[in-house]
PyMOL Python script that loads the backbone (N, CA, C, O; Angstrom):
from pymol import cmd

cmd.read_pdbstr("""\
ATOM      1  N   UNK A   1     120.839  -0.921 -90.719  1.00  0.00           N
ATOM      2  CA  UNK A   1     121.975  -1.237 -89.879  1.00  0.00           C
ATOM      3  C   UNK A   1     122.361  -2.705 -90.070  1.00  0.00           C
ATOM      4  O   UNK A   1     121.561  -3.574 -90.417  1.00  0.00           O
ATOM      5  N   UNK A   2     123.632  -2.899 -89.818  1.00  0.00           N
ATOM      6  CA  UNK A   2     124.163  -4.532 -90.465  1.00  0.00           C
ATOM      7  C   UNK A   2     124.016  -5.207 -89.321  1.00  0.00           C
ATOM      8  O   UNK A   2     124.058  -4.582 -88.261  1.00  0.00           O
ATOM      9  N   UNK A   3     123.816  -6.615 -89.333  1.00  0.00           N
ATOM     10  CA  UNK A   3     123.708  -7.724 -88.084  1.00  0.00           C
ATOM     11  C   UNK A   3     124.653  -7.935 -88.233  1.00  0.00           C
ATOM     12  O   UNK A   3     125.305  -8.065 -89.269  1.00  0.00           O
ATOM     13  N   UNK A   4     125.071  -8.058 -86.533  1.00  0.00           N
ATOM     14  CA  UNK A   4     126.398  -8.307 -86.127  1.00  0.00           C
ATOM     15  C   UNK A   4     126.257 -10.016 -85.851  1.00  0.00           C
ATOM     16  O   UNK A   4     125.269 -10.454 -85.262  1.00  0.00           O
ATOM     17  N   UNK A   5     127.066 -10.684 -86.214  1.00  0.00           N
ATOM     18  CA  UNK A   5     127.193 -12.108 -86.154  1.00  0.00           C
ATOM     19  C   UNK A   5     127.736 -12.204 -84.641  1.00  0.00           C
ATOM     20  O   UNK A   5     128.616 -11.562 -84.067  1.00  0.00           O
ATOM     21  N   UNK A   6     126.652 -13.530 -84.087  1.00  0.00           N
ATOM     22  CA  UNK A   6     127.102 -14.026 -82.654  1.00  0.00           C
ATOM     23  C   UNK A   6     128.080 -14.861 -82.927  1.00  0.00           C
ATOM     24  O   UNK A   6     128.102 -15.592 -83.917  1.00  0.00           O
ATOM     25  N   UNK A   7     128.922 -14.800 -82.081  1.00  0.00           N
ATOM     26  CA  UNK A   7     130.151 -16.031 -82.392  1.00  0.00           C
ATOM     27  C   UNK A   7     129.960 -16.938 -80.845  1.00  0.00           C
ATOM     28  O   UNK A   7     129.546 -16.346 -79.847  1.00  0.00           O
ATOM     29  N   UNK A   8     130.235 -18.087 -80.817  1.00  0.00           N
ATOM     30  CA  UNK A   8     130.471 -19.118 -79.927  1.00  0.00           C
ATOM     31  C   UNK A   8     131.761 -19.748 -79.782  1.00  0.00           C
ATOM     32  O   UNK A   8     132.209 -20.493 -80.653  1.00  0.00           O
ATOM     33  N   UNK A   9     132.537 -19.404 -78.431  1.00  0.00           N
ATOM     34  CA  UNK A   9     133.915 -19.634 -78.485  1.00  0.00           C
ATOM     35  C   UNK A   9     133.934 -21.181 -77.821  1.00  0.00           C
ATOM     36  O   UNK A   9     132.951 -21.797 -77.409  1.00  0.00           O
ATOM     37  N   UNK A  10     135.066 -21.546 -77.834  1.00  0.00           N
ATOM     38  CA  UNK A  10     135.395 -23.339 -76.467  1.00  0.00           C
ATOM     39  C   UNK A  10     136.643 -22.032 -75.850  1.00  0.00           C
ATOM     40  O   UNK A  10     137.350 -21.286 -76.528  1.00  0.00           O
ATOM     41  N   UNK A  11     136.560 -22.126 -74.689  1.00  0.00           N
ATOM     42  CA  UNK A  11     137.647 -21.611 -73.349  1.00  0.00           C
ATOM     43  C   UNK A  11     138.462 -22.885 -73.194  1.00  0.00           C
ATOM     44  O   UNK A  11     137.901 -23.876 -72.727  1.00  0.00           O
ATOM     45  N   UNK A  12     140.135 -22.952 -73.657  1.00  0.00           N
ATOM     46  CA  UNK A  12     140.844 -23.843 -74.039  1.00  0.00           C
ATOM     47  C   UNK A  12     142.284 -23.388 -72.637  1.00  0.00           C
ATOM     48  O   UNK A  12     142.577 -22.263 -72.232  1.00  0.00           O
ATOM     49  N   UNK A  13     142.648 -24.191 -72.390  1.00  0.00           N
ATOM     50  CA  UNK A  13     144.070 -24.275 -71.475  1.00  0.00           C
ATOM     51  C   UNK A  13     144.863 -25.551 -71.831  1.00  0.00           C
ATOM     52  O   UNK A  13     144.319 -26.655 -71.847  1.00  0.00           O
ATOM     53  N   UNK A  14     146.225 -25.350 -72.127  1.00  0.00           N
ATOM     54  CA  UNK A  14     147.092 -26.158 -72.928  1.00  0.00           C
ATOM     55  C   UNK A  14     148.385 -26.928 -71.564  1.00  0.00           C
ATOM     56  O   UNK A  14     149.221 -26.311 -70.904  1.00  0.00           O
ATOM     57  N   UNK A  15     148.133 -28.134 -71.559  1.00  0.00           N
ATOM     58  CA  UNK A  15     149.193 -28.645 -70.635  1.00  0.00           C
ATOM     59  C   UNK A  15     150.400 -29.601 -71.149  1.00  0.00           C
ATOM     60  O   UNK A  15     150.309 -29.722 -72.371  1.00  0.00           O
ATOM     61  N   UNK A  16     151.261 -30.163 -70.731  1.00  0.00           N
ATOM     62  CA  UNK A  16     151.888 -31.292 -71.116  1.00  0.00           C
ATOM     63  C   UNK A  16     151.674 -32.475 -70.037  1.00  0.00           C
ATOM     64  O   UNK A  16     151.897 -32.374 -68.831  1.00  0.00           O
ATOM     65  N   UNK A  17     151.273 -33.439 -70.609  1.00  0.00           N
ATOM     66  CA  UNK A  17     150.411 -34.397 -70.072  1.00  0.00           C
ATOM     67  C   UNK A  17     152.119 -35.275 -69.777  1.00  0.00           C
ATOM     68  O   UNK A  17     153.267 -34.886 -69.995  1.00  0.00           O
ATOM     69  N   UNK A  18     151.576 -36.567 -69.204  1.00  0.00           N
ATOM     70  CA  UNK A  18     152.808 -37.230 -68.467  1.00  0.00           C
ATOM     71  C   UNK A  18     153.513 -38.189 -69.403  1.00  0.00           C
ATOM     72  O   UNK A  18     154.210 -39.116 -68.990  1.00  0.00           O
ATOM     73  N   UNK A  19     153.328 -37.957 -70.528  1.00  0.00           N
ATOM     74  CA  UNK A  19     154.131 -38.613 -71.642  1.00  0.00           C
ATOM     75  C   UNK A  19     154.873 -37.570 -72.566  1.00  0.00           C
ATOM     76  O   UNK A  19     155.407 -37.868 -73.634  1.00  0.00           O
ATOM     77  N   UNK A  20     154.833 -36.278 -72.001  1.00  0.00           N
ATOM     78  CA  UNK A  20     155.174 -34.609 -72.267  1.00  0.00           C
ATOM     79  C   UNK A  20     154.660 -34.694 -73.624  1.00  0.00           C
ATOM     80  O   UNK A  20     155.500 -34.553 -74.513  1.00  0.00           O
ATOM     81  N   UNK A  21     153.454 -34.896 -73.968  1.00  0.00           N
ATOM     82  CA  UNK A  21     152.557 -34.507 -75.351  1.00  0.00           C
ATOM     83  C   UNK A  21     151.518 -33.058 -74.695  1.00  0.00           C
ATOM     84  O   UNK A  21     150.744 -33.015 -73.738  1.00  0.00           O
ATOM     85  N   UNK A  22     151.979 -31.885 -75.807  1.00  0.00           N
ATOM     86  CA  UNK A  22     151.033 -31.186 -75.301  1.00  0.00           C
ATOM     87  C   UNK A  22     149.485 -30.792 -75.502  1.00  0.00           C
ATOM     88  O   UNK A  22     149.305 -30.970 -76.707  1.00  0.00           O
ATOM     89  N   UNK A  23     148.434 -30.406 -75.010  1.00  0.00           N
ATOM     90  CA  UNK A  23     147.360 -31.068 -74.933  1.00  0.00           C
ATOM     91  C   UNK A  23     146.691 -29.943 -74.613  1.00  0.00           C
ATOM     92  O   UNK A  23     147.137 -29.191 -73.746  1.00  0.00           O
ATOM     93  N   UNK A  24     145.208 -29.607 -75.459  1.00  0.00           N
ATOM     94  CA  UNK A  24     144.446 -28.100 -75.374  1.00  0.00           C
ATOM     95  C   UNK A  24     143.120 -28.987 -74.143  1.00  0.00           C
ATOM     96  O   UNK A  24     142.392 -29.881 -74.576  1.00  0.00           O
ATOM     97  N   UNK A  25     143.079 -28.697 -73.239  1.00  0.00           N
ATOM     98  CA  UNK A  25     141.717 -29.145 -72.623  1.00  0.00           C
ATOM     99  C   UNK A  25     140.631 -27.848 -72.426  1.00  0.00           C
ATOM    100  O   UNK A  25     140.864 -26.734 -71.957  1.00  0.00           O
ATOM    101  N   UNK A  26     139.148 -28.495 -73.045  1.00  0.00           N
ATOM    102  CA  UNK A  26     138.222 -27.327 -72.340  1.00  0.00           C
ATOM    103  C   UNK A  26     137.699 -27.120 -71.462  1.00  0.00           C
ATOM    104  O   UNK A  26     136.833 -27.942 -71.163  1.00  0.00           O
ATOM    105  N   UNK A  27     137.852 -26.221 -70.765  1.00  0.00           N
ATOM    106  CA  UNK A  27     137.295 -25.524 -69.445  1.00  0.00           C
ATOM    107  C   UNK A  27     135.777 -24.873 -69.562  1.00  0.00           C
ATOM    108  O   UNK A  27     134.915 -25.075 -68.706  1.00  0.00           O
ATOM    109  N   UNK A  28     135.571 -24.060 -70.746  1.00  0.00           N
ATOM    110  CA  UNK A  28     134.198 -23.568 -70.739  1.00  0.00           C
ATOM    111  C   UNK A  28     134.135 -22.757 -72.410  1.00  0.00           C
ATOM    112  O   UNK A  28     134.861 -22.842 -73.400  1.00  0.00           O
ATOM    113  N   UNK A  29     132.845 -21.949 -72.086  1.00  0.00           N
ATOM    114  CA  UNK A  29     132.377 -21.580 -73.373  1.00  0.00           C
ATOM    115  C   UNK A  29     132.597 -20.231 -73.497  1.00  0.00           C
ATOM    116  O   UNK A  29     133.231 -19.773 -72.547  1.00  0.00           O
ATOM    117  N   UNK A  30     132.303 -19.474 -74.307  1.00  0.00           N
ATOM    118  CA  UNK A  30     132.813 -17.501 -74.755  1.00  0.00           C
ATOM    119  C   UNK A  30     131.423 -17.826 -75.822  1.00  0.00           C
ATOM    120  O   UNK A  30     131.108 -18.777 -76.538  1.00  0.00           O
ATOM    121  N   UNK A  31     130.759 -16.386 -75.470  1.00  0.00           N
ATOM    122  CA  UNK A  31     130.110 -16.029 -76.308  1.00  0.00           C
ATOM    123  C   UNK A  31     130.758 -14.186 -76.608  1.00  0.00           C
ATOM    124  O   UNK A  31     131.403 -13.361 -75.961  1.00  0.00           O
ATOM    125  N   UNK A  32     130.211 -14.250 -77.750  1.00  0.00           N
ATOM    126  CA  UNK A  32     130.757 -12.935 -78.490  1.00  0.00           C
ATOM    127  C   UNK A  32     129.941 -11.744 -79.153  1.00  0.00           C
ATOM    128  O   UNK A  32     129.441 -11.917 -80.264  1.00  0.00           O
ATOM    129  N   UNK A  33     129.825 -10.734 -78.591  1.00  0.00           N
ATOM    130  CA  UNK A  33     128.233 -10.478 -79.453  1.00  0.00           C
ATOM    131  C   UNK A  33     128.906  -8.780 -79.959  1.00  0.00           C
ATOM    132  O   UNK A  33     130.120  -8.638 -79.816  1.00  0.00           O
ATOM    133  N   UNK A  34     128.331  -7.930 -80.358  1.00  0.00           N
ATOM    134  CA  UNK A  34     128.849  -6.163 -80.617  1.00  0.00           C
ATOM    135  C   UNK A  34     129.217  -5.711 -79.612  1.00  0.00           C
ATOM    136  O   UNK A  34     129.572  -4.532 -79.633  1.00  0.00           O
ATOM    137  N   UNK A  35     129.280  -6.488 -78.299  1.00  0.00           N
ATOM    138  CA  UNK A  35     129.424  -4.971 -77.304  1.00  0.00           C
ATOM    139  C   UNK A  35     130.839  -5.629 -76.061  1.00  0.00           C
ATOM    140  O   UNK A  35     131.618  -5.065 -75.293  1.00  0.00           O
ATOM    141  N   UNK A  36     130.574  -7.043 -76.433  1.00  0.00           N
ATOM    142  CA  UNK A  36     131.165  -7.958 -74.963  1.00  0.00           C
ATOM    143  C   UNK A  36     131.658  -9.681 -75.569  1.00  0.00           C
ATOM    144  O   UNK A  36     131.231 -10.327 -76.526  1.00  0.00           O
ATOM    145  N   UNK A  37     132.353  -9.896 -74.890  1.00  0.00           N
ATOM    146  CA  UNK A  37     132.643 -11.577 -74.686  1.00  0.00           C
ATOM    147  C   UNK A  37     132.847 -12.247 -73.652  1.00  0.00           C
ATOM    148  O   UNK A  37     133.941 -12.337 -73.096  1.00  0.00           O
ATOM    149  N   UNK A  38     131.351 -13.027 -73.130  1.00  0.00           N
ATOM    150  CA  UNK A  38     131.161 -13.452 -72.045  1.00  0.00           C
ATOM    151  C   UNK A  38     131.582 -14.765 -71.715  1.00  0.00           C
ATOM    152  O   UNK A  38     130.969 -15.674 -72.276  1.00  0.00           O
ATOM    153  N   UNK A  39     132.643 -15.118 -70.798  1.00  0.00           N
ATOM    154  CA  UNK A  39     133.400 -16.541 -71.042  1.00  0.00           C
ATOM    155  C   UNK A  39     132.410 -17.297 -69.249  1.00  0.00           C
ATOM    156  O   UNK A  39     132.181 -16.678 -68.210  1.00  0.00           O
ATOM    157  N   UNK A  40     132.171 -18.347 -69.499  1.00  0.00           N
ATOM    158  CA  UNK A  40     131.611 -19.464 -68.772  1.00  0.00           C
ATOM    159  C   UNK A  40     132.300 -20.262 -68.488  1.00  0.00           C
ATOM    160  O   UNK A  40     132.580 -21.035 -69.404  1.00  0.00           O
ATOM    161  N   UNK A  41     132.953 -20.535 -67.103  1.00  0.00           N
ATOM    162  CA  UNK A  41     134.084 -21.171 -66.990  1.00  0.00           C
ATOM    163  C   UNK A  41     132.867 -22.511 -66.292  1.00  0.00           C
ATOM    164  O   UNK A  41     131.765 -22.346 -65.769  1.00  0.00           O
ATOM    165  N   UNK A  42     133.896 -24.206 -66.657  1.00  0.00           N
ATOM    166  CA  UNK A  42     133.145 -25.186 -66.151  1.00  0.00           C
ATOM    167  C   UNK A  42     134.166 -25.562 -65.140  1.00  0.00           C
ATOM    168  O   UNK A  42     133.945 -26.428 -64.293  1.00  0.00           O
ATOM    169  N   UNK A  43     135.177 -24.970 -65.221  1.00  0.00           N
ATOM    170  CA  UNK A  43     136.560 -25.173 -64.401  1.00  0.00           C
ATOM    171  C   UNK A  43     137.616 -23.889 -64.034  1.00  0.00           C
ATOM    172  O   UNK A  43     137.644 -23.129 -65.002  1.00  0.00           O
ATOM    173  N   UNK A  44     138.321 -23.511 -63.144  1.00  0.00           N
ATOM    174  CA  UNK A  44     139.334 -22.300 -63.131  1.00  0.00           C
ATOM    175  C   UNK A  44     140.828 -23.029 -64.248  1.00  0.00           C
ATOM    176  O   UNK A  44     140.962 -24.252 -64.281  1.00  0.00           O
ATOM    177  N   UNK A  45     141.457 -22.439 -64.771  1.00  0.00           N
ATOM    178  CA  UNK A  45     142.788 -22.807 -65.205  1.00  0.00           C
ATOM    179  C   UNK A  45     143.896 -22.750 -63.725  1.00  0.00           C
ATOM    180  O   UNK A  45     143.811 -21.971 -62.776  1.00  0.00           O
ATOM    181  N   UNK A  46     145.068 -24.034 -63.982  1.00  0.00           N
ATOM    182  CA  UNK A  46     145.870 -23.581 -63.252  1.00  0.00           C
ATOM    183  C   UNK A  46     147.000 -22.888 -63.796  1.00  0.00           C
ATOM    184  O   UNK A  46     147.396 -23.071 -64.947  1.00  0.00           O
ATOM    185  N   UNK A  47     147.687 -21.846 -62.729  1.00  0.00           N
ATOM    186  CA  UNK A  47     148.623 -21.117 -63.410  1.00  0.00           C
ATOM    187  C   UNK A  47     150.259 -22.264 -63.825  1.00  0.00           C
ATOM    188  O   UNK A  47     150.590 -23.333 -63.311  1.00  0.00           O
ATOM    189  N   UNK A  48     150.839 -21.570 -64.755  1.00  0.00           N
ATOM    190  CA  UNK A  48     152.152 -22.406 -65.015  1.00  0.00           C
ATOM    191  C   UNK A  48     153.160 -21.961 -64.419  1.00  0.00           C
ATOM    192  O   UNK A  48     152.913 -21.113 -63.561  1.00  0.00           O
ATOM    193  N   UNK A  49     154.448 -22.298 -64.606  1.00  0.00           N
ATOM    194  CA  UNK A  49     155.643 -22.260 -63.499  1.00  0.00           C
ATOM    195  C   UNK A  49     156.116 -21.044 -63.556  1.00  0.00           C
ATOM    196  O   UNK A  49     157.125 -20.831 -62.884  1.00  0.00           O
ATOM    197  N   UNK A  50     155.508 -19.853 -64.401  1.00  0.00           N
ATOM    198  CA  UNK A  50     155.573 -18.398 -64.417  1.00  0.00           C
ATOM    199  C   UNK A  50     154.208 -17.886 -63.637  1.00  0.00           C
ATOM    200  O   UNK A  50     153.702 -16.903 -64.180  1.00  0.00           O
ATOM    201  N   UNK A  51     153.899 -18.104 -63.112  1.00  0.00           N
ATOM    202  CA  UNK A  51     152.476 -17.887 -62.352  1.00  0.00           C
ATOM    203  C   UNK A  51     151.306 -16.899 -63.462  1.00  0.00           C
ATOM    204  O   UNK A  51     150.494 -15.980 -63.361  1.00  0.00           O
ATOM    205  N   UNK A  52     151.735 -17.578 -64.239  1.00  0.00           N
ATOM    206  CA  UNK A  52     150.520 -17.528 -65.548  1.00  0.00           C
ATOM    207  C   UNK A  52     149.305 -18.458 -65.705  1.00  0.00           C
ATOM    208  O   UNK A  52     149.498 -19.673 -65.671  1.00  0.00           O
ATOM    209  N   UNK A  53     147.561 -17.768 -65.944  1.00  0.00           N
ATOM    210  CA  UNK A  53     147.003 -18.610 -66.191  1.00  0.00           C
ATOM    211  C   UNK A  53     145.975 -18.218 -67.215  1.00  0.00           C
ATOM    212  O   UNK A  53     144.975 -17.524 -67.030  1.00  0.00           O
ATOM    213  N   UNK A  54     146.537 -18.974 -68.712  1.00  0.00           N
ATOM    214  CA  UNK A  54     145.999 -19.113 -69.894  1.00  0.00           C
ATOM    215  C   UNK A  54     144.964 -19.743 -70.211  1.00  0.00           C
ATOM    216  O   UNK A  54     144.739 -20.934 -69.994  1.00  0.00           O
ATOM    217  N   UNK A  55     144.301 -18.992 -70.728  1.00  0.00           N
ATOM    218  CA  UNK A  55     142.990 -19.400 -71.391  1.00  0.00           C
ATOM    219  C   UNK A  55     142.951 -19.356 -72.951  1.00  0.00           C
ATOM    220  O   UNK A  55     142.598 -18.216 -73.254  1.00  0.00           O
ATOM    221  N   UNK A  56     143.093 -19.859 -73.704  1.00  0.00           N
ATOM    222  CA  UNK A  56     142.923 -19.767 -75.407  1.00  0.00           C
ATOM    223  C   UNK A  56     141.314 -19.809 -75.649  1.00  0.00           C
ATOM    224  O   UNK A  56     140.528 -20.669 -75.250  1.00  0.00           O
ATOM    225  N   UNK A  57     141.095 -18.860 -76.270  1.00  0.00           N
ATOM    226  CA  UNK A  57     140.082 -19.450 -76.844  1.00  0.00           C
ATOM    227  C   UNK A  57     139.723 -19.324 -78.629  1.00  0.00           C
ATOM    228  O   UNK A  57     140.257 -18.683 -79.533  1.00  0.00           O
ATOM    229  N   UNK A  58     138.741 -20.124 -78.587  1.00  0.00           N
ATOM    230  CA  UNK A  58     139.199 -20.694 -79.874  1.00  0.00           C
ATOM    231  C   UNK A  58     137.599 -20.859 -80.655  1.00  0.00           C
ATOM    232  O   UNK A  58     136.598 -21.218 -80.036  1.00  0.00           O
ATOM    233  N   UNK A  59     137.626 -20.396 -82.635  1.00  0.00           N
ATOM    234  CA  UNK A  59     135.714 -20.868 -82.431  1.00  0.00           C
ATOM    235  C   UNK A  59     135.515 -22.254 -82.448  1.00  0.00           C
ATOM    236  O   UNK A  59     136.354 -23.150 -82.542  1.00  0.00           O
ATOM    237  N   UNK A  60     134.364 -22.313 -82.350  1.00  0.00           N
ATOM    238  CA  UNK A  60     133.531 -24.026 -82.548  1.00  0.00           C
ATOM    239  C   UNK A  60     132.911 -23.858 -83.385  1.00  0.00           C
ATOM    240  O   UNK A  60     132.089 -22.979 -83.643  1.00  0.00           O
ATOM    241  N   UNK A  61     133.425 -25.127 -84.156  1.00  0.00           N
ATOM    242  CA  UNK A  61     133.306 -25.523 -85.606  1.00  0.00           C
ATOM    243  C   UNK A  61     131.839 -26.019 -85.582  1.00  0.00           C
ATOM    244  O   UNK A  61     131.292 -26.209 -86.668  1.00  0.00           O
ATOM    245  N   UNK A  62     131.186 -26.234 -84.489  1.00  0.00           N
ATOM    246  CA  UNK A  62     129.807 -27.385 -84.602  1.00  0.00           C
ATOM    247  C   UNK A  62     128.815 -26.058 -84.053  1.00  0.00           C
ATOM    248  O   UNK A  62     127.893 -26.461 -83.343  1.00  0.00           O
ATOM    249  N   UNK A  63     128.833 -25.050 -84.188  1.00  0.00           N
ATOM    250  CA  UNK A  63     127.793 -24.115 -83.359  1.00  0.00           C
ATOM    251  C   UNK A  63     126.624 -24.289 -84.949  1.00  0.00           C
ATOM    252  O   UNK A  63     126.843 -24.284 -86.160  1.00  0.00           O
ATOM    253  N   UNK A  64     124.948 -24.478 -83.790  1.00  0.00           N
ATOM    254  CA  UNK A  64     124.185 -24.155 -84.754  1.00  0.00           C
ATOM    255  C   UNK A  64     123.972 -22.618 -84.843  1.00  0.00           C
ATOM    256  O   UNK A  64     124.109 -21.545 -84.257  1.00  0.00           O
ATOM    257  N   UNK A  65     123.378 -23.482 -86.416  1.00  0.00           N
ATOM    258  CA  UNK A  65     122.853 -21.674 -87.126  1.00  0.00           C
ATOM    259  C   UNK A  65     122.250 -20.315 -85.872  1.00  0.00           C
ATOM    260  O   UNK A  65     122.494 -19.109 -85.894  1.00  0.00           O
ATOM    261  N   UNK A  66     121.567 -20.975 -85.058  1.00  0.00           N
ATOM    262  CA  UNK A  66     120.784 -20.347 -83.950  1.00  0.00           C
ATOM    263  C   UNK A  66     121.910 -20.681 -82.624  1.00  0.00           C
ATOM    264  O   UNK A  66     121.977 -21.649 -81.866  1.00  0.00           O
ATOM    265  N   UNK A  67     122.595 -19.644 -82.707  1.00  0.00           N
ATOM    266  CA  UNK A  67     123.701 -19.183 -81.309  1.00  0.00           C
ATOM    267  C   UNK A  67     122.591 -19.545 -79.891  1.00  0.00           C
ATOM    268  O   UNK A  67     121.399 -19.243 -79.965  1.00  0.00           O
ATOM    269  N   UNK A  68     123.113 -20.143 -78.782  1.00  0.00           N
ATOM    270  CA  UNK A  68     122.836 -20.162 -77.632  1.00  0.00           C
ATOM    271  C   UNK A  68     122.391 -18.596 -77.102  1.00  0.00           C
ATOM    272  O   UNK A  68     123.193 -17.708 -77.388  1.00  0.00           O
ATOM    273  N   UNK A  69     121.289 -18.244 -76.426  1.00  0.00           N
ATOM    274  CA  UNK A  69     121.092 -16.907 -76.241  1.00  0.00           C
ATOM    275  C   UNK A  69     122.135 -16.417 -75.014  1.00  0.00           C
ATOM    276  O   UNK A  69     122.329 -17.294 -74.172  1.00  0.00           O
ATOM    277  N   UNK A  70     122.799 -15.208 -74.803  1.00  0.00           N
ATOM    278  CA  UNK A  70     123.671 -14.420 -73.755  1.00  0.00           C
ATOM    279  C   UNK A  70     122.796 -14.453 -72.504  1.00  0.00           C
ATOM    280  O   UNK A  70     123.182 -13.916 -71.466  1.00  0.00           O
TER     281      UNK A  70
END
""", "prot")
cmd.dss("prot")
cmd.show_as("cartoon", "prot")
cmd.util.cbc("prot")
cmd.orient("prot")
């Protein structure tokens, strides 16, 4: 049977900051495994002027070889 690769996400929310540059900040982490993707928030997102609240997430380029365990 093939190993399924763990992936390690960053939980990203995108604002326009007060010089209107827009700007990805992280909130928390996503792990990813065969069955689930478990996101760890270090913060809630706020919703935008559509009462939307986005989360991007995105991989990390710096994860070691040995994934954080679920």
């Amino acid at each position: 049977m093939e190993e399924v690769k763990k992936v390690k996400l960053e939980a990203l929310v995108g604002r326009i900051d007060n010089k209107g540059v827009y700007r990805m900040k992280n909130i928390g982490t996503a792990f990813v495994n065969e069955t689930n993707i478990k996101i760890m928030l270090d913060a809630l997102p706020m919703s935008n002027t559509n009462g939307q609240a986005i989360i991007y997430l995105k991989e990390k380029w710096d994860v070691p070889e040995a994934n954080e365990s679920e």
